[in-house]
N, C-alpha and C positions, 0 to 999 in steps of 0.2 A: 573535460570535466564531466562525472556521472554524479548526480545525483538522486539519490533512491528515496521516495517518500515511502513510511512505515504508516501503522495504524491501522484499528479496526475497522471492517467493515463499515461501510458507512461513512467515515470521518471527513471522504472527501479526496482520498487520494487521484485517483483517473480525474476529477471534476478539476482540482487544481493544478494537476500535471499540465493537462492540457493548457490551460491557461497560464500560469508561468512558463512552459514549454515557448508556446507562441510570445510572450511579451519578451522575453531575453533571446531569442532566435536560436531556441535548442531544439532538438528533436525529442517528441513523447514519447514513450514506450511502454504499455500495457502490459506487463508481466504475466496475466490470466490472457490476453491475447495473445503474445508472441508463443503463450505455449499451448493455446488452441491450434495456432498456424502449424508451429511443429508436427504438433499430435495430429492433425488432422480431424481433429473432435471438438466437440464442445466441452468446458469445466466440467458441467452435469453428467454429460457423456463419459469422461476420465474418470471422475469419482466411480459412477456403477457400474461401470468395468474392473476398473483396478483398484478401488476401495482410495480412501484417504493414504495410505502409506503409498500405493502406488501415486497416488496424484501427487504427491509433496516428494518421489524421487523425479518425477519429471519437470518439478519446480525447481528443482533441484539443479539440473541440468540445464534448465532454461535460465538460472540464472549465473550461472558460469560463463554461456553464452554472449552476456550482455559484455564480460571485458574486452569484445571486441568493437563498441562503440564509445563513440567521444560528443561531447557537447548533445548531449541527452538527462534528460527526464524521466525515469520508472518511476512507473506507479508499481509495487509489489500488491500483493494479496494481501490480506490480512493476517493469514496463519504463518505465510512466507517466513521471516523474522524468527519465529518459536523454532525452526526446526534447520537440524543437519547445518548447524552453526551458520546457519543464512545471515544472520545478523552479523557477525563477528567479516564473514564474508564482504559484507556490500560495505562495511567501513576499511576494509581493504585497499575495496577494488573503486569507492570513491567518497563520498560525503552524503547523509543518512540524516534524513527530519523528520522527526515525530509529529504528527499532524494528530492532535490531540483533540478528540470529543466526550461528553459525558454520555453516560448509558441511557439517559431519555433522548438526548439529541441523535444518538445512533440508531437508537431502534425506531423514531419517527423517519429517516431515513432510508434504514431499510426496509419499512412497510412500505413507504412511496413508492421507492424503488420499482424501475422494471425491471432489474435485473435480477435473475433467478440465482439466489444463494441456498447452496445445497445442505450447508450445515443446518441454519433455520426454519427451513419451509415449513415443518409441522406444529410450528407455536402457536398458540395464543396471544395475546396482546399483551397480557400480564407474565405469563411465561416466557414472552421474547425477551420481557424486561431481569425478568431473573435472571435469565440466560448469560445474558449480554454482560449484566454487572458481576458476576461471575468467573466467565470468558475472558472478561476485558482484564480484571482484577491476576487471574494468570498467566496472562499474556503483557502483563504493561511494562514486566521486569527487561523484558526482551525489546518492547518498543522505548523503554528511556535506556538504551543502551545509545540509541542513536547521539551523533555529534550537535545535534537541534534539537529546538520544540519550537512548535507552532501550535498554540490551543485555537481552534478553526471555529465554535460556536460557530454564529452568523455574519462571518464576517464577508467583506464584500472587497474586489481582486485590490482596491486599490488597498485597503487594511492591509491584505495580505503582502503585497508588494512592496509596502513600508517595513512589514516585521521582516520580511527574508531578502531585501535590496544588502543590508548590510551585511547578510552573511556571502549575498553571489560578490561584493566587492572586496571583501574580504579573501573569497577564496580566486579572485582573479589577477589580486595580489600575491599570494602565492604562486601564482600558475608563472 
């Protein structure tokens, strides 16, 4: 079983991978990490080398990669999803949750955030928020394609573990 968590920056994907990953005994996978490991570079590093088109074919690739794994967890990228029918792709090659956040819970988020995201670094705080509801607004066609939702606010592992216990029994039933 693969399953692929979607959604924007911020919404929480790597934070709940990891954590459903570990309570059902699957393996996690970083999508932005496995294709650092590849690359041999950092995201930041890809991007200003090979601009955005180059980073999103080797996301590309990186995600084709994964149908060689079973009983795992990806966490995608955010943009992953929008492009080179990635979406159409990970409902293929396994089962696809929309982890759903609003544009102010995102962008609080990603200011906290340590992690260096290369599309927003140059914002303002009132411009991230533009940005985002926006962004998000372009992008959500491509995230409610997924076979789930999960709206994540503040919710806490065991919340979550009650909305998505019935869809891992569900698809364990199939299996």
């Amino acid at each position: 079983m693969r399953i692929f968590l979607v959604g924007y920056m911020g919404c929480g994907k790597s934070r709940w991978g990891k954590m459903i990953a570990n309570h059902y005994g699957f393996r996690f996978l970083d999508l932005d990490t496995h294709i650092e490991e590849r690359e041999g570079m950092t995201i930041p590093e890809i991007f200003a080398k090979f601009e955005e088109k180059g980073f999103r074919e080797r996301e590309y690739a990186a995600l084709q990669s994964i149908a060689e794994f079973d009983q795992v967890i990806v966490a995608t990228g955010g943009g992953a999803p929008c492009f080179n029918n990635n979406m159409e792709q990970m409902n293929k090659m396994g089962e696809t949750l929309y982890i759903e956040g609003s544009p102010e819970l995102l962008r609080e988020r990603i200011t906290s955030s340590k992690t260096e995201r290369p599309l927003v670094k140059n914002f303002s705080h009132d411009e991230l928020l533009e940005y985002i509801t926006k962004h998000l607004d372009s992008r959500k066609g491509f995230y409610e394609q997924a076979k789930y939702k999960i709206i994540s606010g503040d919710l806490e592992l065991e919340s979550f573990i009650q909305l998505l216990d019935p869809i891992i029994n569900s698809l364990n039933q199939k299996a």
